[in-house]
C-alpha positions in Angstrom: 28.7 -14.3 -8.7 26.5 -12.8 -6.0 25.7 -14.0 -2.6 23.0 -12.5 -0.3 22.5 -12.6 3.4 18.6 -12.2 5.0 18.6 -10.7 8.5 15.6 -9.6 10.9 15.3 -5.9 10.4 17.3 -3.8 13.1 15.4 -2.4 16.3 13.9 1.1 14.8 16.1 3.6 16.5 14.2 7.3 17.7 13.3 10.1 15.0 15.1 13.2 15.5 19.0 12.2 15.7 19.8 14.0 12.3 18.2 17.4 13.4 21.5 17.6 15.6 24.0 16.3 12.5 25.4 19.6 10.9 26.3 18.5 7.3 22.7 16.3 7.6 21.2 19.6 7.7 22.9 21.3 5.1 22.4 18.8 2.9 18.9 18.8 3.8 18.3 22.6 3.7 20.1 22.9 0.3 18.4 19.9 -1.7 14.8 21.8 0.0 15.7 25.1 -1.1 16.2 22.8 -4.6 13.0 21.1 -4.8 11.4 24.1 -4.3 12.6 25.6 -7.4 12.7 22.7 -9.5 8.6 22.1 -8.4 8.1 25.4 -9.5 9.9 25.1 -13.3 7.4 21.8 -13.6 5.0 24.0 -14.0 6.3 27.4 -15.0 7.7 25.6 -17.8 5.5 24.0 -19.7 3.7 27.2 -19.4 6.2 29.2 -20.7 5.5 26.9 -23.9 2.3 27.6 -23.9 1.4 31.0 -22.8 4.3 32.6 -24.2 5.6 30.6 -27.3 2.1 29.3 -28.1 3.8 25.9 -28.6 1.7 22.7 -29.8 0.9 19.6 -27.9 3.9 17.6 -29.1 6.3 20.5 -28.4 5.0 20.6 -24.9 5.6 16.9 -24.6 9.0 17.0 -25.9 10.0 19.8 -23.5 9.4 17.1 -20.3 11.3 14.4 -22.1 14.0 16.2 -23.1 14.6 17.4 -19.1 14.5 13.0 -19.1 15.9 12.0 -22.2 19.9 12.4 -20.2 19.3 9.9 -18.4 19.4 7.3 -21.7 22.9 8.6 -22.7 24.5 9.5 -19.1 22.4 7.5 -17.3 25.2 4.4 -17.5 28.6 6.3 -17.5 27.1 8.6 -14.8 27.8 5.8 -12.1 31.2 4.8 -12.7 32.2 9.0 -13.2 30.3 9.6 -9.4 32.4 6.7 -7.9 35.2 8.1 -9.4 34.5 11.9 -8.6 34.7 13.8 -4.6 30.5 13.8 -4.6 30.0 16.9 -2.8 32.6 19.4 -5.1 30.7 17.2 -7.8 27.3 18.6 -6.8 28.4 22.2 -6.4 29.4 22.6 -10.0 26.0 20.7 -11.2 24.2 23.3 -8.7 26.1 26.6 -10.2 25.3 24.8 -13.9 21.9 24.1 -13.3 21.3 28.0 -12.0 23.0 29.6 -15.1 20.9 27.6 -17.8 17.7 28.8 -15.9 18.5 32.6 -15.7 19.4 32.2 -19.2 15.8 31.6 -20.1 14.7 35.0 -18.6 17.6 36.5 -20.4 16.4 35.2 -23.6 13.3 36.6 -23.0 14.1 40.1 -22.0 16.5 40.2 -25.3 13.3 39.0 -27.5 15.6 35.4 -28.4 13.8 33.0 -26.4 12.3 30.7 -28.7 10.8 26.6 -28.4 14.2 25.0 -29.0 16.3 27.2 -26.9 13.9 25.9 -24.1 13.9 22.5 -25.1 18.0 22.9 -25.1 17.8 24.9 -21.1 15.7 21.3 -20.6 18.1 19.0 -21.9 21.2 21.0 -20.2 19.5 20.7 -16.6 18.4 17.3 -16.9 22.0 16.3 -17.7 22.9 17.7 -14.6 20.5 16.2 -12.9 21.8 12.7 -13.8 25.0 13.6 -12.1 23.5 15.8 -9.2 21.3 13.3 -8.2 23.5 10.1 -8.5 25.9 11.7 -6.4 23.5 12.9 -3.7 22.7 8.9 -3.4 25.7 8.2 -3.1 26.5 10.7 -0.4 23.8 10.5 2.3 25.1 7.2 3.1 28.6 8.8 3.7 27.6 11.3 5.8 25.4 10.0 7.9 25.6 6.8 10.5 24.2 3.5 8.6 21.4 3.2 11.3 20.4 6.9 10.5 19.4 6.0 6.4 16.0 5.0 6.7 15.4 8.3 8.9 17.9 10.8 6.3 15.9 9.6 3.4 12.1 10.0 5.5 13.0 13.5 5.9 14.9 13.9 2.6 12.0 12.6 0.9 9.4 14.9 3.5 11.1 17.8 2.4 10.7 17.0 -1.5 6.9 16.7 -1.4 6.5 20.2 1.1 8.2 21.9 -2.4 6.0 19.5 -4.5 2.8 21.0 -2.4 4.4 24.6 -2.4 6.6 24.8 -6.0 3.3 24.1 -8.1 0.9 26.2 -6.5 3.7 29.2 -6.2 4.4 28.7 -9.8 0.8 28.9 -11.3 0.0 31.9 -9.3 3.6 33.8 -10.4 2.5 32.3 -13.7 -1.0 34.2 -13.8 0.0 37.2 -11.5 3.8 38.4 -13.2 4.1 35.8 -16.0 5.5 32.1 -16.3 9.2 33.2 -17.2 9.5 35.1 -13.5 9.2 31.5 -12.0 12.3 30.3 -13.3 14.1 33.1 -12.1 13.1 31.6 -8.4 14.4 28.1 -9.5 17.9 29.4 -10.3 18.1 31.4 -7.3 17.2 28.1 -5.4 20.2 25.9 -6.8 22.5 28.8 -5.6 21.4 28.5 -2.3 22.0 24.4 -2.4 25.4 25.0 -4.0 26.1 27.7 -0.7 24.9 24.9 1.1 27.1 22.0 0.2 30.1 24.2 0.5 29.4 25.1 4.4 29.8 21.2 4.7 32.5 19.9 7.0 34.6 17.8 4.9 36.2 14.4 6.9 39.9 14.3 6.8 42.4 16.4 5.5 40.9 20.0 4.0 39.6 19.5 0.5 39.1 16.2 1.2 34.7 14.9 1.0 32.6 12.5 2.9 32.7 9.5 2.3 36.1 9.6 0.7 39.1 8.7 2.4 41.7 11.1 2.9 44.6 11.7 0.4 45.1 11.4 -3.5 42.5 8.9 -5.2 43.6 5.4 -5.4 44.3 3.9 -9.5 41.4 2.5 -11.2 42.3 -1.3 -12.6 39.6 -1.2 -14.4 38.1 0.6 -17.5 34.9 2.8 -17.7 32.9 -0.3 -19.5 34.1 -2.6 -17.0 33.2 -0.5 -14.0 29.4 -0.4 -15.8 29.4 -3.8 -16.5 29.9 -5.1 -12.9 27.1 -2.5 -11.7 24.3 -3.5 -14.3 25.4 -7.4 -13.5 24.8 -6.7 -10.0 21.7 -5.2 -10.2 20.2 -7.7 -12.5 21.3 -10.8 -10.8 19.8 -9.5 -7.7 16.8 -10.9 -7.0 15.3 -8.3 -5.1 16.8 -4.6 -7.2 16.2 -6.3 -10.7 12.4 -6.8 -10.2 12.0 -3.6 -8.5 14.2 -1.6 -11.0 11.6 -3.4 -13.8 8.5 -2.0 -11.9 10.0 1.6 -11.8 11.2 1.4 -15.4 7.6 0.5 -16.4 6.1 3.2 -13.6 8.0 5.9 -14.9 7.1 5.1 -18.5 3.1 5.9 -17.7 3.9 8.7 -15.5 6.4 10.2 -18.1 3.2 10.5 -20.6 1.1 11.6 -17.5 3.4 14.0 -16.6 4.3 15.5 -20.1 0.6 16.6 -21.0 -0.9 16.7 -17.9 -0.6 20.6 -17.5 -1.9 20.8 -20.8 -4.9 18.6 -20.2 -5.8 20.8 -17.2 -5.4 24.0 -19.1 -7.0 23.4 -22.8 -9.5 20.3 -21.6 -10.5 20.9 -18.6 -10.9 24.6 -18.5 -8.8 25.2 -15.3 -6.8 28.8 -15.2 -2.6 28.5 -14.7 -3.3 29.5 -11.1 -5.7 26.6 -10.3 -3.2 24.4 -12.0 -0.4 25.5 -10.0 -3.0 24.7 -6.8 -4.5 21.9 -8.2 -0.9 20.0 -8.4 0.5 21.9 -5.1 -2.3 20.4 -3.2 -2.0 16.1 -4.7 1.5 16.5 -3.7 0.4 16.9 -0.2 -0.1 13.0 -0.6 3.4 13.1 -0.8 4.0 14.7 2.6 1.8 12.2 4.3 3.6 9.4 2.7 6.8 10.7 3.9 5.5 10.8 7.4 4.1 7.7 8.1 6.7 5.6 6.2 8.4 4.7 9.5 4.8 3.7 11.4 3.6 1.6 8.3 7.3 0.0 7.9 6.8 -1.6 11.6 3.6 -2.3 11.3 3.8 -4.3 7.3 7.3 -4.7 6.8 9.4 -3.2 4.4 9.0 -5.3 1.6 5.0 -5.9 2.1 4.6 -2.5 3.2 6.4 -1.3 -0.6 3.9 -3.8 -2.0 0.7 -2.8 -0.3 1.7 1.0 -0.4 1.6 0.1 -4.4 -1.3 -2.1 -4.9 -3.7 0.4 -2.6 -2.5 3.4 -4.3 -1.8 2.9 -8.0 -5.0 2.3 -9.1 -6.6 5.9 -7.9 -4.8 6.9 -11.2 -8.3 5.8 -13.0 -9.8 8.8 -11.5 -7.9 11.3 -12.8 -8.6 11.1 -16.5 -12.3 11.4 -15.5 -11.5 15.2 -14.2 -13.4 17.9 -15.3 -14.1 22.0 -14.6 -16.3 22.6 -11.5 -16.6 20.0 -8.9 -15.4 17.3 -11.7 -12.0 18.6 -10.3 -12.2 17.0 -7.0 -11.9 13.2 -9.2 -7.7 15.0 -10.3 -7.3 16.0 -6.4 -8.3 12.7 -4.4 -6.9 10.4 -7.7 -3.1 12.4 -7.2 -2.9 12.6 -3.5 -3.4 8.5 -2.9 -1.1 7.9 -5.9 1.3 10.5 -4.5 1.4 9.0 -0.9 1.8 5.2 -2.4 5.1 6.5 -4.4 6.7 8.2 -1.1 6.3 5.5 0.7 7.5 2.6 -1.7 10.6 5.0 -2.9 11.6 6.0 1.0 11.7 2.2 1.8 13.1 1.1 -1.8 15.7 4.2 -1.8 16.7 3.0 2.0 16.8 -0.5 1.0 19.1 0.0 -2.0 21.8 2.7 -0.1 22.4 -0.3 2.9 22.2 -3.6 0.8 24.5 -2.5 -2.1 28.5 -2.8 -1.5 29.5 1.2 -1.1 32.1 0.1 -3.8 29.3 -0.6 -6.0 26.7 1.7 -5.0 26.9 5.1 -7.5 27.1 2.5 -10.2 24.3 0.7 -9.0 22.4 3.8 -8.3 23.2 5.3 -11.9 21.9 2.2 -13.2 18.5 1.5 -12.1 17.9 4.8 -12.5 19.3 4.4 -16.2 16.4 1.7 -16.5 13.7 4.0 -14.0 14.5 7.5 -15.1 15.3 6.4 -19.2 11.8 5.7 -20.0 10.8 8.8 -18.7 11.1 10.6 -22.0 9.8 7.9 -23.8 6.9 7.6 -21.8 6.3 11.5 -23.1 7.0 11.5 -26.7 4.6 8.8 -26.9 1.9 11.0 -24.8 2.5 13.3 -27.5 2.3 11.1 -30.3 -0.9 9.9 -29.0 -2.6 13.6 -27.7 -1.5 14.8 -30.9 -2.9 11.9 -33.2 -6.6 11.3 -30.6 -6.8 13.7 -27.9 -5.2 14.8 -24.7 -7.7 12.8 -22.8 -6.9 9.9 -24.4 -3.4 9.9 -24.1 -4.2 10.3 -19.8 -6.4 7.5 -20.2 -3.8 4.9 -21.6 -1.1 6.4 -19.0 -3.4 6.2 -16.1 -4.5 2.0 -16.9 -0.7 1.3 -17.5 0.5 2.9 -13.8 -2.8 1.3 -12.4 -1.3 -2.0 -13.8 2.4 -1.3 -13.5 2.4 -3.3 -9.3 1.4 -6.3 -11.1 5.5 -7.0 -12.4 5.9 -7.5 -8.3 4.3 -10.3 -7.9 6.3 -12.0 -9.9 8.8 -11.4 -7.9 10.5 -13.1 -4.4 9.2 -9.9 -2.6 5.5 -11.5 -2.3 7.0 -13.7 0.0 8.8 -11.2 2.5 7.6 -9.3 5.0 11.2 -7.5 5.4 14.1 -6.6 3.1 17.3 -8.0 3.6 19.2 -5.7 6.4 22.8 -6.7 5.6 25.4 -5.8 2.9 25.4 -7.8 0.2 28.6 -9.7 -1.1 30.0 -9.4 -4.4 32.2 -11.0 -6.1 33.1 -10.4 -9.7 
């Protein structure tokens, strides 16, 4: 059974300690130099489908959920592996992986072999990576930096991610209409090389080859199997009345911005007229939303709470998704900016004070599995969410498939009122206890 312990939130401590924390800013530099890349392949991607294979609508759907569709077979096992694994060697080999199977797509193209399913096989490759890469980077903030220092790791963590979400898409679309979509994803794999360069310039604690986080010396025995090991983190997470709810909302998030996000390329290039460079802009410029979010986080935590400021960050925002399926060319256009950069800056700041929330409250015994999975639940409807965009853009229209994505996130907050969070003005602030 679980027990859980409500505190009064910890006096905020002063922004800037991790700028002096040397792995901090490794880690920090590499997963930047990262998102970068990665924000341009969400875009150079799809229209490498497009422009260069001349794929269909469903094919362009399938390539997003098949960078998701990992999660639904890894998503589980991931957790328990992490836990088991040194994180930071862990995300070294996933960067290294993640670079080769995206200067393979170039390759493929110079030798004249690059065809849909060898992209929609790169796709699958990296997001099974990803399942590892980015379970393990949860796992490790809270090991390398002070406790206190999470809420700030994860502001500027998250900060970082949407300055590559407002540079990656714009850089993309114009590489994509100036030199061709295919030369972006030469930029993405040099990215992960500089994370993986990164990660190893980190000072390990303990002896040498040991990571942080890990204590020093030979892992200890596991007494328990791999389906054990899953089964204590998913009955954690759902008899915890404050992950379980929130883990639902994500799951049910992610499934209308999995369709959104599969076609939504697609609907700005064949529907609404817009050139791959103003696409590239056009995406660059809602995730600015992203950066504001990350930056007044901390200011709206003090002033809400962090449970009613993830509540109110959510409510406000979602529904500026209605706008966007209204978009069209000209000065229509403006209905897709203002709709992505309020939905954008509601995301940041629910996920920096969720992410926080999760990283502190779960036992560190407990937390990859944890991690692995709600994201399992989040991250797994993802690609269902975008086959049945697909289905539906494919079998109506593009527009249509926007439209039933965009009411289902606008309606998505309404699973957290159902929940004890209504009632709290904080999250809890201390560790949970668990006992199996």
């Amino acid at each position: 059974m679980s027990s859980y312990q409500d505190t009064a939130p910890p006096a905020p401590r002063p922004g800037g300690n991790l700028l002096r924390h040397h792995d901090f800013r490794l880690l920090w530099v590499g997963e930047t130099a990262s998102k970068v890349g990665t924000a341009i392949t969400t875009v150079a991607l799809p229209m490498v489908a497009v422009n260069v294979l001349h794929a269909g609508t469903f094919a362009v759907a399938a390539l997003s959920a098949a960078v998701w569709l990992p999660w639904l077979v890894l998503g589980l096992p991931a957790g328990a592996w992490v836990d088991r694994l040194p994180h930071r060697r862990l995300m070294i080999a996933c960067d290294l992986v993640s670079a080769a199977l995206l200067l393979s797509v170039p390759a493929a193209y110079a030798l004249d072999v690059l065809t849909i399913q060898y992209l929609l096989g790169a796709a699958m490759g990296i997001g099974a990576v990803s399942v590892f890469f980015t379970t393990a980077c949860q796992v490790l903030l809270p090991a390398v930096v002070p406790r206190d220092d999470v809420p700030e790791g994860n502001a500027k963590l998250q900060g970082s991610e949407s300055t590559a979400q407002l540079v990656g898409p714009s850089l993309g679309g114009l590489l994509a209409q100036w030199f061709g979509a295919v030369f972006g994803l030469l930029l993405d794999g040099a990215s992960f090389l500089v994370s993986a360069v990164c990660l190893a310039r980190m000072r390990p604690t303990g002896k040498p080859g040991d990571e942080p986080g890990k204590a020093p010396g030979p892992p200890q025995p596991r007494s328990s199997s791999l389906a054990q090991e899953i089964a204590t983190g998913l009955r954690f997470l759902f008899t915890n009345p404050y992950l379980r709810p929130l883990t639902l909302y994500t799951a049910v998030a992610n499934l209308a911005a999995g369709g959104f996000e599969a076609i939504i390329v697609l609907f700005l290039l064949r529907d609404v007229g817009a050139t791959p460079g103003a696409v590239g802009i056009m995406i660059g410029v809602t995730s600015a939303g992203g950066l504001l979010g990350a930056l007044v986080t901390t200011r709206f935590a003090r002033r809400f709470g962090t449970a009613r400021g993830t509540l109110i960050s959510e409510f406000v925002a979602m529904p500026f998704a209605l706008l966007i399926p209204l978009t069209t060319h000209g000065y229509g256009l403006a209905l897709f900016l203002v709709g992505g950069l309020v939905i954008n800056a509601g995301t940041v700041v629910s996920s920096i004070l969720t992410m926080g929330f999760r990283q502190t409250y779960c036992p560190p015994e407990l937390l990859g599995r944890v991690t692995s999975a709600s994201r399992f639940l989040a991250f797994g409807t993802l690609p269902v969410g975008a086959f049945l965009a697909g289905i539906v853009a494919s079998s109506m229209s593009t527009r249509s498939a926007i439209w039933i994505s965009c009411i289902t996130l606008a309606l998505s907050g309404l699973i957290l009122l159902a929940s004890p969070l209504r009632k709290c003005r904080d999250f809890p602030t201390e560790t949970a206890r668990y006992v199996a």
